[in-house]
N, CA and C atoms as a LAMMPS dump frame, in Angstrom:
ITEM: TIMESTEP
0
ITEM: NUMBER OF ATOMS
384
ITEM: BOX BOUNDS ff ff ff
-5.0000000000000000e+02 5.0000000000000000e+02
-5.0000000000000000e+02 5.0000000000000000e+02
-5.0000000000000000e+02 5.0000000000000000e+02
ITEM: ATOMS id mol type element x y z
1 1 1 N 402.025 142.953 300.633
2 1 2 C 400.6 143.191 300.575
3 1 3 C 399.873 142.021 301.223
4 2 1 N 398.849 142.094 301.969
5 2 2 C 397.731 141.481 302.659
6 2 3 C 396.686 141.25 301.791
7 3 1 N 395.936 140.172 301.784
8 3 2 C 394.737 140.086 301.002
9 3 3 C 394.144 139.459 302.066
10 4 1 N 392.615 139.968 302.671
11 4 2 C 391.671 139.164 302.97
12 4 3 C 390.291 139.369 303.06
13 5 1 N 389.398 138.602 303.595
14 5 2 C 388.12 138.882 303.953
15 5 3 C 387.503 139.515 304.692
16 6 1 N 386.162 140.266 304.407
17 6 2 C 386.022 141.136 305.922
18 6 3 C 385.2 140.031 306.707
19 7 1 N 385.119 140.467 308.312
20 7 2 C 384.502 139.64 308.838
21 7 3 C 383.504 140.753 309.886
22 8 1 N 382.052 140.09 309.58
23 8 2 C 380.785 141.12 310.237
24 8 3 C 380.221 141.983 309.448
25 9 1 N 380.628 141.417 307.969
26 9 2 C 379.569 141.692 307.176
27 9 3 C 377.667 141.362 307.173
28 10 1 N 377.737 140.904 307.529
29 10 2 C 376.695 140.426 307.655
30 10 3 C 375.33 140.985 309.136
31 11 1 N 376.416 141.557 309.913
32 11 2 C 375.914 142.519 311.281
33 11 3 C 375.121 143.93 310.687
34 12 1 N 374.102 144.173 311.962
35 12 2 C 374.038 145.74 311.317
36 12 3 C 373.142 145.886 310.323
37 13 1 N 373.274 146.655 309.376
38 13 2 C 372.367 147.035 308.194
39 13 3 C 373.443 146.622 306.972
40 14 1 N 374.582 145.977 307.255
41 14 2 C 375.825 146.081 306.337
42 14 3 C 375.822 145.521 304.582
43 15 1 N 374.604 144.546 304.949
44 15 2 C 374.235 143.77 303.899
45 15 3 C 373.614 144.831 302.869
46 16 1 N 372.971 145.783 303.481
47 16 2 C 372.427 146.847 302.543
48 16 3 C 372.969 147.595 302.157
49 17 1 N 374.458 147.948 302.515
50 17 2 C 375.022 148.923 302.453
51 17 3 C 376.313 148.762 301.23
52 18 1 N 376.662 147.531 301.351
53 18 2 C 377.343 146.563 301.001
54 18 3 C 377.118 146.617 298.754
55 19 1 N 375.842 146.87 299.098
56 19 2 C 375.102 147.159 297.494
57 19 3 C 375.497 148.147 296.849
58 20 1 N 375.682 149.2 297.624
59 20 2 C 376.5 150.511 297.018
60 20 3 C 377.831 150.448 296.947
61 21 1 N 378.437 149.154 297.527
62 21 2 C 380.062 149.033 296.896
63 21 3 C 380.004 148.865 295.865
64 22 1 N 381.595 149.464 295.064
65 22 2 C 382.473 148.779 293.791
66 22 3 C 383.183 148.32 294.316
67 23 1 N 384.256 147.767 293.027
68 23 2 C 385.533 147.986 293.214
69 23 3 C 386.29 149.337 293.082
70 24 1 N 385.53 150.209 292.527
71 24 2 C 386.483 151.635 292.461
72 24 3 C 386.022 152.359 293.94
73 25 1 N 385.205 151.807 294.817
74 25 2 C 384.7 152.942 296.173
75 25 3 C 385.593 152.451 297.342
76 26 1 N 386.003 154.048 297.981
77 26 2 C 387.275 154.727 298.727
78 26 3 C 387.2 153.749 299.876
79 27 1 N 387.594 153.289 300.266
80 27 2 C 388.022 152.628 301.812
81 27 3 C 388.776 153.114 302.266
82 28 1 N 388.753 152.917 303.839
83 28 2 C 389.6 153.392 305.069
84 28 3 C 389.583 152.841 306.471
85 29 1 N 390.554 152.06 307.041
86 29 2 C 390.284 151.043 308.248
87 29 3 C 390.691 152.117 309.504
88 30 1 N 390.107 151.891 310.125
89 30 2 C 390.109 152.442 311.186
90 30 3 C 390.355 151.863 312.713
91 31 1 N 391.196 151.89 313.446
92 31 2 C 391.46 151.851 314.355
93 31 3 C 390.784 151.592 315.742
94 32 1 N 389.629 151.1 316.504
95 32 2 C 389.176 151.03 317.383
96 32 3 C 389.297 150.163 318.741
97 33 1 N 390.454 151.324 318.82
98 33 2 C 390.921 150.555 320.585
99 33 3 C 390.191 150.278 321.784
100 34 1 N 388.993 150.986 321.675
101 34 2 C 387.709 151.254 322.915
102 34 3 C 386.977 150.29 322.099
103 35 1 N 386.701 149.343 321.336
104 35 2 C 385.558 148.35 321.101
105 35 3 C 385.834 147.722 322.186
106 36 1 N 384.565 147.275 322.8
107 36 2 C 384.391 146.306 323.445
108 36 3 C 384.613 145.002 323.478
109 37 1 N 384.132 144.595 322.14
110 37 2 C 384.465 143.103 321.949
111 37 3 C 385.768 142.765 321.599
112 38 1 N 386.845 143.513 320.6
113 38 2 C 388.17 143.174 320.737
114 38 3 C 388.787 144.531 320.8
115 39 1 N 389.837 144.626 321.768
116 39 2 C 391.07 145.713 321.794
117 39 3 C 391.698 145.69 320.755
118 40 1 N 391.975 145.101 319.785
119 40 2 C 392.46 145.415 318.725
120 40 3 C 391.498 144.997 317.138
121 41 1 N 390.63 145.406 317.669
122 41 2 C 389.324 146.113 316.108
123 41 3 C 389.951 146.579 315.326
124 42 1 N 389.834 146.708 314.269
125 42 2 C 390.327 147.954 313.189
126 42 3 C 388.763 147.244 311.939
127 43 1 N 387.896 148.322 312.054
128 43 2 C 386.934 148.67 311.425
129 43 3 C 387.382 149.21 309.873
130 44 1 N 385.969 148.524 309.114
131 44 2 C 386.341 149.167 307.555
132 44 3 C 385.155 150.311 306.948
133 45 1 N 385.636 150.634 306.863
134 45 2 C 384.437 152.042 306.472
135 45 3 C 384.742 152.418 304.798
136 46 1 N 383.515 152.74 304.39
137 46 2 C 383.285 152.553 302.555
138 46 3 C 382.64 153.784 302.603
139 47 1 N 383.081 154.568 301.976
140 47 2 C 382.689 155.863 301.295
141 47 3 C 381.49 155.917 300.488
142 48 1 N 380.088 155.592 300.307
143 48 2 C 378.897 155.882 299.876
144 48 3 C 378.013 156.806 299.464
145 49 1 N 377.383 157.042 298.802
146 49 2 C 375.785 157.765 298.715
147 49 3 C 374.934 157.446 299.169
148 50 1 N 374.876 158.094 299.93
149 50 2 C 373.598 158.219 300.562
150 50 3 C 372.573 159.555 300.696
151 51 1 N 371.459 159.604 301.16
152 51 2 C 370.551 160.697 300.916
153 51 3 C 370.22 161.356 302.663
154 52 1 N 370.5 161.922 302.513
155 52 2 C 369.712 162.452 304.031
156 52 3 C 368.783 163.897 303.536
157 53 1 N 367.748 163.806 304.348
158 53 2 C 366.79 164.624 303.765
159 53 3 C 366.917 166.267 303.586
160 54 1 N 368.204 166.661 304.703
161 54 2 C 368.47 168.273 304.816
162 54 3 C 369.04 168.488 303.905
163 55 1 N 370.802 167.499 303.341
164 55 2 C 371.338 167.913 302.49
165 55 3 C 371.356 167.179 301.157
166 56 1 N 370.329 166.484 300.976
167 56 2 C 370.432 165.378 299.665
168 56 3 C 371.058 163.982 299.518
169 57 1 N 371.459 163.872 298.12
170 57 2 C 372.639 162.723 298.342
171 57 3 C 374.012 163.257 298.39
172 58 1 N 374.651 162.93 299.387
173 58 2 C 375.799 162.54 299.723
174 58 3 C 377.125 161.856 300.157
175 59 1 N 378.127 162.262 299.992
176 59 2 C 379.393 160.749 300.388
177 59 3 C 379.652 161.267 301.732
178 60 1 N 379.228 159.569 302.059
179 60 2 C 379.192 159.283 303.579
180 60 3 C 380.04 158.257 304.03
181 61 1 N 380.521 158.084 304.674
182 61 2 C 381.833 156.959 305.769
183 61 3 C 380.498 156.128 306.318
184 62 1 N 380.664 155.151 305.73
185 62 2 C 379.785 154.208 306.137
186 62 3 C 380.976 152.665 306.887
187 63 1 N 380.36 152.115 307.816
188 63 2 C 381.144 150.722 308.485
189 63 3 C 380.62 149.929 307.826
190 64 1 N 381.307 148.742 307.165
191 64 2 C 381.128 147.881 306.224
192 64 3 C 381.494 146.385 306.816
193 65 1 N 382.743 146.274 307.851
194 65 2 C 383.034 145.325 308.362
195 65 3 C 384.383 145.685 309.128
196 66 1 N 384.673 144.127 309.223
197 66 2 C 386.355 144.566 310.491
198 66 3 C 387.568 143.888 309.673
199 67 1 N 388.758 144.068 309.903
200 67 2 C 389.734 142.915 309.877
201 67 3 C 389.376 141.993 310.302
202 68 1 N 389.322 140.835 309.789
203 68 2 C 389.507 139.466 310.65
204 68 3 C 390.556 139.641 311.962
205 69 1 N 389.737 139.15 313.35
206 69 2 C 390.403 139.126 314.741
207 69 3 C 391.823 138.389 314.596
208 70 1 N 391.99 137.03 313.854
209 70 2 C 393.208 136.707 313.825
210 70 3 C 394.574 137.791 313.196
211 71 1 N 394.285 138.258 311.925
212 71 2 C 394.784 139.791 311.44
213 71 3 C 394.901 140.867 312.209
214 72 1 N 393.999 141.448 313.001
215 72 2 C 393.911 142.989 313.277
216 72 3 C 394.914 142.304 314.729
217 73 1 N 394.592 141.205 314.944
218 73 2 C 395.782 141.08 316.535
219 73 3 C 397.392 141.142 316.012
220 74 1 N 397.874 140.741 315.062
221 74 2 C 398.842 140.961 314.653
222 74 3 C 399.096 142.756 314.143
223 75 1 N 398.143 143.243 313.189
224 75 2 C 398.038 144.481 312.729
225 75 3 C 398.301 145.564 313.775
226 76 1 N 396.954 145.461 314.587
227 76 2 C 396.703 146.559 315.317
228 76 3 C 398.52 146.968 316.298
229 77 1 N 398.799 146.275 317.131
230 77 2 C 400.203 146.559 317.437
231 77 3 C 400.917 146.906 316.968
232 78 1 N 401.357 147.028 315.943
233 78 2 C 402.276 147.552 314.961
234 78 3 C 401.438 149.192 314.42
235 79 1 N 400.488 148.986 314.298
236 79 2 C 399.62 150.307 314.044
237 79 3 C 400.327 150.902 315.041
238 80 1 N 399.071 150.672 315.876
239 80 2 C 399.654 151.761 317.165
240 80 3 C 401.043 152.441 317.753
241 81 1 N 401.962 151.734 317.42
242 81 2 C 403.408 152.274 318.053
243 81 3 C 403.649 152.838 316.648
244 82 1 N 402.876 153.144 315.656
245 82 2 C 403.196 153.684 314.14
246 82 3 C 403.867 153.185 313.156
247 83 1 N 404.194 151.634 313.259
248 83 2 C 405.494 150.925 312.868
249 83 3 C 404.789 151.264 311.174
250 84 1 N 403.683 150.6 311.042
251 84 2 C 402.748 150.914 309.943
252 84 3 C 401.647 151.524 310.011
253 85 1 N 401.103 151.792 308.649
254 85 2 C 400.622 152.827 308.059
255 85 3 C 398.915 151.649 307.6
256 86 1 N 397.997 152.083 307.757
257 86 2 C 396.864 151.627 307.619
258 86 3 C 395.409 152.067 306.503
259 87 1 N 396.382 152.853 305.714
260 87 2 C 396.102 154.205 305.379
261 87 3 C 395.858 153.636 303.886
262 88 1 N 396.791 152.333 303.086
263 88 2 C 397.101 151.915 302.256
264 88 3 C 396.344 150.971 301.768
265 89 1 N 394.76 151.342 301.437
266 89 2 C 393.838 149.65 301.291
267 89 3 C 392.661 150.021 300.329
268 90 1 N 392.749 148.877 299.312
269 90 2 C 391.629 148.972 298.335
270 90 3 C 390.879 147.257 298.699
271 91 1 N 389.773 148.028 297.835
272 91 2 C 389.049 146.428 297.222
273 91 3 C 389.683 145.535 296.044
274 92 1 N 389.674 144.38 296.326
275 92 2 C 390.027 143.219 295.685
276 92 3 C 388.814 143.148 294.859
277 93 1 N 387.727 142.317 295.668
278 93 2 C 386.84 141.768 295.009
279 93 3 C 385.459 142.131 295.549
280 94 1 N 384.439 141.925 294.813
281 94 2 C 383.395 141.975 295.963
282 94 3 C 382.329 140.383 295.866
283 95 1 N 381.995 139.398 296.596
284 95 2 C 381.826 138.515 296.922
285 95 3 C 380.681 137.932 296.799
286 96 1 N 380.326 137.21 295.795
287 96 2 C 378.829 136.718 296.322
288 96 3 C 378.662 134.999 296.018
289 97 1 N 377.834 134.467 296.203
290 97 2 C 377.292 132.748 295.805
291 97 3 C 376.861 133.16 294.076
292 98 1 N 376.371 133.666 293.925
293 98 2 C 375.839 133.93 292.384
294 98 3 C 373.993 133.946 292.618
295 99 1 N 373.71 133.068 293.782
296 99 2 C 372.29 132.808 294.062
297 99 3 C 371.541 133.73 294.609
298 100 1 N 370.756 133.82 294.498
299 100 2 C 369.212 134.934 294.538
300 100 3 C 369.543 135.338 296.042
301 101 1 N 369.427 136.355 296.523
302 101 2 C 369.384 136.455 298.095
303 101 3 C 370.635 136.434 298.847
304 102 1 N 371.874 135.788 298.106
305 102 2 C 372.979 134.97 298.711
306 102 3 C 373.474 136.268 299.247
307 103 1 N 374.406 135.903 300.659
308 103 2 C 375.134 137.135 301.579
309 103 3 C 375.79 137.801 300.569
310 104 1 N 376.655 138.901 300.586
311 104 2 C 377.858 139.198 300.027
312 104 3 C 378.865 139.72 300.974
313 105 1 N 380.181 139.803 300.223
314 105 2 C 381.681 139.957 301.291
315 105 3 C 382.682 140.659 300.366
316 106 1 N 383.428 141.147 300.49
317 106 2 C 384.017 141.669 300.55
318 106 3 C 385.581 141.492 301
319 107 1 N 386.886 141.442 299.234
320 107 2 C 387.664 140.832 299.681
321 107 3 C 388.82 142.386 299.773
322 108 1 N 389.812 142.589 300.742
323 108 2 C 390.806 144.047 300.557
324 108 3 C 392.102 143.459 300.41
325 109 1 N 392.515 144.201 300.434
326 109 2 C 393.88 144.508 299.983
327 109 3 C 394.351 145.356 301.322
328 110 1 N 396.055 145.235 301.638
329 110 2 C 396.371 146.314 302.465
330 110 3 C 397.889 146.021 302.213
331 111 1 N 398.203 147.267 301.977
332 111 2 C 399.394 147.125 301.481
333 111 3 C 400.299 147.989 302.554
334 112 1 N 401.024 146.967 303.378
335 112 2 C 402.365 146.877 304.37
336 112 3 C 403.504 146.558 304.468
337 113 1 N 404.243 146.716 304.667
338 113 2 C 405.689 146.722 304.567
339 113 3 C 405.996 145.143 305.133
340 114 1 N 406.231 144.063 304.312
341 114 2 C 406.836 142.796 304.611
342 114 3 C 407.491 142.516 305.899
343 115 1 N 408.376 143.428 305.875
344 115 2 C 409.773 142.903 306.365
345 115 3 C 408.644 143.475 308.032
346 116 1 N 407.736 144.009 308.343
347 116 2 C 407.115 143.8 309.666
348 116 3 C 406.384 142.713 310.016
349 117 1 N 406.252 142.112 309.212
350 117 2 C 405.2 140.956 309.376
351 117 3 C 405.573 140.017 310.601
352 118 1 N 404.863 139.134 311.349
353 118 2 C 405.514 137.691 311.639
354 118 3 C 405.807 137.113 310.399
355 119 1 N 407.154 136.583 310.949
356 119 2 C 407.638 135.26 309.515
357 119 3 C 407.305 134.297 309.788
358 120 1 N 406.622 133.322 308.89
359 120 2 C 406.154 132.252 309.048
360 120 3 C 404.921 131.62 309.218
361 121 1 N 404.037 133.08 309.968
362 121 2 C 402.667 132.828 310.341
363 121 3 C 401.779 133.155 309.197
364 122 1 N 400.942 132.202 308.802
365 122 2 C 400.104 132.324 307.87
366 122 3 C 398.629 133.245 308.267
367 123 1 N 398.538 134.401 307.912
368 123 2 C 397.03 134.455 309.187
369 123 3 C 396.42 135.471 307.627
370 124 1 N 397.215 135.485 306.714
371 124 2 C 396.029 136.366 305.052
372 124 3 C 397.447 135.408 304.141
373 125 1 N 396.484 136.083 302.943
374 125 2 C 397.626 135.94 301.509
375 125 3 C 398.464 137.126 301.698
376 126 1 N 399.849 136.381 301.953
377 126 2 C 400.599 137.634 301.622
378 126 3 C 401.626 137.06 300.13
379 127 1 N 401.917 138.473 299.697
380 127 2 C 402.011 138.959 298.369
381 127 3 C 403.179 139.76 298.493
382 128 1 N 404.46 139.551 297.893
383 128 2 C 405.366 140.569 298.161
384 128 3 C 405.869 141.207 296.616
């Protein structure tokens, strides 16, 4: 198992969105080989309520943040040729200073098969 932080929380509207997390709400990373800024993205998307005016409130796939770039460069390759499964990820924690206003973050979980890892390279908490 992987434990880490998201990174680009803070982009976007994410900070607002971020309010309607638990720890019990659905996550799912996603894959984005066409981002621009890195070829190996893998985006986090949080299952929410939200309201839209035609059909009410509803659960919506909302983007919440990314893998950390040092992570998803190791990750994403192994994704792609299918070695692993990405499919396997909850919330840890959810993150704040305690102070009025302070950002919040968001810590996951992803649970992968060890024996793919690099050995040796430190780049999350791993947990076996």
């Amino acid at each position: 198992m992987i434990t880490t932080k998201l990174a680009g929380v803070s982009f976007e509207n994410r900070q607002e969105l971020l309010k309607k997390v638990s720890l019990s709400t659905k996550i799912k990373l996603i894959r984005e080989k066409n981002n621009i800024h890195d070829k190996n993205a893998i985006g986090v998307l949080a299952s929410v309520e939200r309201f839209n005016k035609i059909t009410g409130w509803t659960m919506t796939w909302v983007h919440i943040g990314y893998i950390p770039a040092d992570l998803s460069m190791k990750l994403s390759p192994l994704a792609d040729r299918g070695l692993i499964s990405l499919e396997k990820v909850s919330i840890l924690n959810l993150l704040t200073s305690g102070k009025k206003n302070s950002m919040m973050g968001v810590e996951i979980a992803i649970d992968v098969d060890a024996i793919l890892l690099p050995i040796g390279e430190k780049f999350a908490k791993e947990e076996n």
